[in-house]
PATI-587704 format. One record per atom (N, C-alpha, C): residue in three letters; x, z, y. Coordinates in steps of 0.05 Angstrom, whole numbers, padded with zeros to 5 digits, always signed. Atoms other than C-alpha are relative to their C-alpha. Layout:
N
ALAXZY
...
END
This chain:
106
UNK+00017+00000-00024
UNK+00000+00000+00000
UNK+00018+00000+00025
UNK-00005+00001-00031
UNK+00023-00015+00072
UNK+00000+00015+00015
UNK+00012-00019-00010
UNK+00030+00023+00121
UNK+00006-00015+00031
UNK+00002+00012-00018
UNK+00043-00030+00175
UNK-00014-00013+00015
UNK+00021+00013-00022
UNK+00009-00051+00237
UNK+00011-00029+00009
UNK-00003+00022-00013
UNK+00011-00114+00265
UNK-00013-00007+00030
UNK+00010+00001-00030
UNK-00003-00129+00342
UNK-00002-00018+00014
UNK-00008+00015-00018
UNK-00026-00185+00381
UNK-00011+00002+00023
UNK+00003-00001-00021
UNK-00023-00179+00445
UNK+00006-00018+00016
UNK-00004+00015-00020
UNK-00044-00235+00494
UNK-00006+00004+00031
UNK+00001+00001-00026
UNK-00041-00251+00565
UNK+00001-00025+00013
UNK+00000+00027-00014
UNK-00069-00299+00616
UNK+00006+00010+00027
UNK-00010-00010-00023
UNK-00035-00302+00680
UNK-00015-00004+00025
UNK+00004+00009-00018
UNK-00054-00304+00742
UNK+00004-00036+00014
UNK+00000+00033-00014
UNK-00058-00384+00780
UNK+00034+00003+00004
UNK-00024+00004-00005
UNK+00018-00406+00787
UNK+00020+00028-00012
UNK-00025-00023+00006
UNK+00046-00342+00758
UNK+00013+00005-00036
UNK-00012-00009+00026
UNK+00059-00359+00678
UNK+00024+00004+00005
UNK-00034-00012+00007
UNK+00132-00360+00689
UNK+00012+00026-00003
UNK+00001-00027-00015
UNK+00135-00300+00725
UNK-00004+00023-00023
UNK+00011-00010+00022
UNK+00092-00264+00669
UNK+00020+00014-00020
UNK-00010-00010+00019
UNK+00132-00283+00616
UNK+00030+00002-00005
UNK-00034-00012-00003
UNK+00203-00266+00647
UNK+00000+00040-00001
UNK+00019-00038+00010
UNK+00167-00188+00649
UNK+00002+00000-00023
UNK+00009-00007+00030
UNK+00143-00190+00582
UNK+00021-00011-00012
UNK-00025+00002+00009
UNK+00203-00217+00562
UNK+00020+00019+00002
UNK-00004-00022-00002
UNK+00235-00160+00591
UNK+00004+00019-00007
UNK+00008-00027+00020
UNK+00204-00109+00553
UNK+00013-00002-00025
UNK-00012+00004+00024
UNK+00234-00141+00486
UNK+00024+00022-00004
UNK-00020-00011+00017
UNK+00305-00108+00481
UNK-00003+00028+00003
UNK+00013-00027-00002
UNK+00279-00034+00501
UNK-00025+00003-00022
UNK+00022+00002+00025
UNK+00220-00045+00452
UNK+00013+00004-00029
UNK-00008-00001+00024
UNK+00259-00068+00393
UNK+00027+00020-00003
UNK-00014-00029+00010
UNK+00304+00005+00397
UNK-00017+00020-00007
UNK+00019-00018+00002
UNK+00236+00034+00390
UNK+00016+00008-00038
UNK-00007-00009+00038
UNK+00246+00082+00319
UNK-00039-00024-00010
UNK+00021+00009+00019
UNK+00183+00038+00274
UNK-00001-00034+00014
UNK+00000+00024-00009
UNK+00192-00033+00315
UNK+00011-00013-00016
UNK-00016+00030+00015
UNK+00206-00089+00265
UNK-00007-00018+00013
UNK+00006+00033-00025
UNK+00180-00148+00312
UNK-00010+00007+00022
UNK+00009-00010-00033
UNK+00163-00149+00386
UNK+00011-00031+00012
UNK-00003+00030-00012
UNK+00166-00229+00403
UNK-00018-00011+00022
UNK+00018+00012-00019
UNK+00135-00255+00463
UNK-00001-00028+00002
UNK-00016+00038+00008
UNK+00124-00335+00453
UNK-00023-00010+00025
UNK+00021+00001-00022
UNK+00081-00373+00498
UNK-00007-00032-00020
UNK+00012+00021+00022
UNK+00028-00437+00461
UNK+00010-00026+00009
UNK-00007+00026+00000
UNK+00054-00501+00453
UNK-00017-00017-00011
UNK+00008+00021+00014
UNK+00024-00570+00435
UNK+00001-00013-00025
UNK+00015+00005+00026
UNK-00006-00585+00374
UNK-00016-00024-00007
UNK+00023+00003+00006
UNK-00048-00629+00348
UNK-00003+00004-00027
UNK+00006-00021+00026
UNK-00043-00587+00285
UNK-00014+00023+00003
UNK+00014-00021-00011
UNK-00068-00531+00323
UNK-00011+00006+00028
UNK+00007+00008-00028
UNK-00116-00540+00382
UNK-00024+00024+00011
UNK+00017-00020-00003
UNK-00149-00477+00381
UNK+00004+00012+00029
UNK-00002+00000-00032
UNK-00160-00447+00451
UNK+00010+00030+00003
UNK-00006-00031-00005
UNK-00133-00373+00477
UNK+00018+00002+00027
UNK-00023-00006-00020
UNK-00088-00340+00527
UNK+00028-00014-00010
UNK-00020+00014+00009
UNK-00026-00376+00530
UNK+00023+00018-00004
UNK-00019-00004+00000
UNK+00022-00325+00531
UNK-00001+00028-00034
UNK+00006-00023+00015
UNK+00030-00272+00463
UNK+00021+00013-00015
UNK-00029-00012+00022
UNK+00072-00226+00431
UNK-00010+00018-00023
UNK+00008-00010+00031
UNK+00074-00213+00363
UNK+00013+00013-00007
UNK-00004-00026+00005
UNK+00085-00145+00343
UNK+00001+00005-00028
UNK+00009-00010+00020
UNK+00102-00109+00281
UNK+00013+00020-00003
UNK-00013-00031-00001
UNK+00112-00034+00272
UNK-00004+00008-00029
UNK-00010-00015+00021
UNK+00130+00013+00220
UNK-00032+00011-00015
UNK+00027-00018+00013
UNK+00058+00051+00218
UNK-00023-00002+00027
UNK+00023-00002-00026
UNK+00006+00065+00264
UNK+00006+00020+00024
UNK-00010-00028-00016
UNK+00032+00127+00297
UNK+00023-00013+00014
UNK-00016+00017-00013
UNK+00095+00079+00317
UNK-00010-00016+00020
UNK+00018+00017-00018
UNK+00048+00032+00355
UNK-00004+00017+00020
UNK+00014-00016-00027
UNK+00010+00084+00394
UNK+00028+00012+00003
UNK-00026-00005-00018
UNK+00077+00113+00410
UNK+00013-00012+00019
UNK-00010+00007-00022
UNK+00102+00064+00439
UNK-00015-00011+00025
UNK+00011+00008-00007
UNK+00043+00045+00468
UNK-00003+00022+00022
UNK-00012-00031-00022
UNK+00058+00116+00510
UNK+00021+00002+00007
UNK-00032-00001-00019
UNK+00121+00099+00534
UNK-00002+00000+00030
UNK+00002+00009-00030
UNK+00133+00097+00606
UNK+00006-00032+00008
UNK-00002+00024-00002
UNK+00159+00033+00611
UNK-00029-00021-00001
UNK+00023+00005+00001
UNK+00095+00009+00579
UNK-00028+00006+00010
UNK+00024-00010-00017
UNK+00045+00039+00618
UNK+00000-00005+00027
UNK-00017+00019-00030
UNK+00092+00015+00681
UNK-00010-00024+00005
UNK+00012+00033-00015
UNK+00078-00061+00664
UNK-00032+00004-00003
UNK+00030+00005+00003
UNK-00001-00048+00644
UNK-00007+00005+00031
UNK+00012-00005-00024
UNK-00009-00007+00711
UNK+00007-00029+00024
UNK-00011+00015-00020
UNK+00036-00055+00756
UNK-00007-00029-00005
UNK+00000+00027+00006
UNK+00025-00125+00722
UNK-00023-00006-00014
UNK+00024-00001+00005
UNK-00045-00115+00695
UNK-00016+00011+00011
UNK+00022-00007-00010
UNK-00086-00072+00728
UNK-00002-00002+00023
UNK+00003+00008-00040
UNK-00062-00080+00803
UNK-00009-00024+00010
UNK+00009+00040-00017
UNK-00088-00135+00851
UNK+00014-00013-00001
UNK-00029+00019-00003
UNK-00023-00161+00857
UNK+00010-00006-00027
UNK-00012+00008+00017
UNK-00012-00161+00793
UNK+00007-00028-00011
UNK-00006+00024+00005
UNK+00015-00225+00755
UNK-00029-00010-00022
UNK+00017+00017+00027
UNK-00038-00229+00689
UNK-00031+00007+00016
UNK+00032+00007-00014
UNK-00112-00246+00711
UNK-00012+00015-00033
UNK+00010+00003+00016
UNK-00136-00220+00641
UNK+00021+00006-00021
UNK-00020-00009+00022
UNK-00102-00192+00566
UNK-00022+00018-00017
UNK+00021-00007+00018
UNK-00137-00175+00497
UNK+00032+00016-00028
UNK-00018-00008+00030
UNK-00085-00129+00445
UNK-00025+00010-00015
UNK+00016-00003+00007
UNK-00116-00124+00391
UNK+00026+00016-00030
UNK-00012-00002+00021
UNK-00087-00089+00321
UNK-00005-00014-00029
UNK+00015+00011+00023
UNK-00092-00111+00247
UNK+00024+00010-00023
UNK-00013-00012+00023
UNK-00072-00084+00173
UNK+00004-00027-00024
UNK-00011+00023+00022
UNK-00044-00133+00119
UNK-00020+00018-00024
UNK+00012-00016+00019
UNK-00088-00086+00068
UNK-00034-00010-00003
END
């Protein structure tokens, strides 16, 4: 049995600001992956397909932790609560919009 989470977390940016976005959330990567339970923490952004033309936020990072208690941990970091307040929830912020969601391989 498993005891790993998996995390995707997307984000749509604000008008003219993907780059911006995903030089931040890019950011966060090498402080993330010293977390103790972080096996993945990739931020990719969607490319062209016509193998896959499904629609979403274009920017996401694909997460995978040790357990569940690892997740919400880090999901209480300062750092992380820094870009949600500053780059999600402020006016100024860069993302217009963002859906994490979790999921169990079980």
């Amino acid at each position: 049995m498993s005891s790993k989470v998996y995390c995707i977390a997307e984000f749509l940016p604000k008008a003219g600001q993907e780059q911006a976005l995903f030089e931040v959330l890019r950011s966060l990567e090498p402080q993330t992956l010293r977390e103790d339970g972080c096996i993945q923490y990739r931020v990719t952004r969607q490319v062209a397909s016509s193998f896959a033309e499904g629609t979403g936020f274009p920017i996401v990072f694909n997460e995978i932790w040790a357990s569940m208690a690892d997740f919400e941990l880090h999901c209480q970091k300062d750092y992380i609560v820094d870009f949600f307040q500053n780059y999600c929830l402020a006016e100024d912020g860069l993302a217009k919009d963002w859906n994490v969601r979790v999921f169990s391989d079980e």
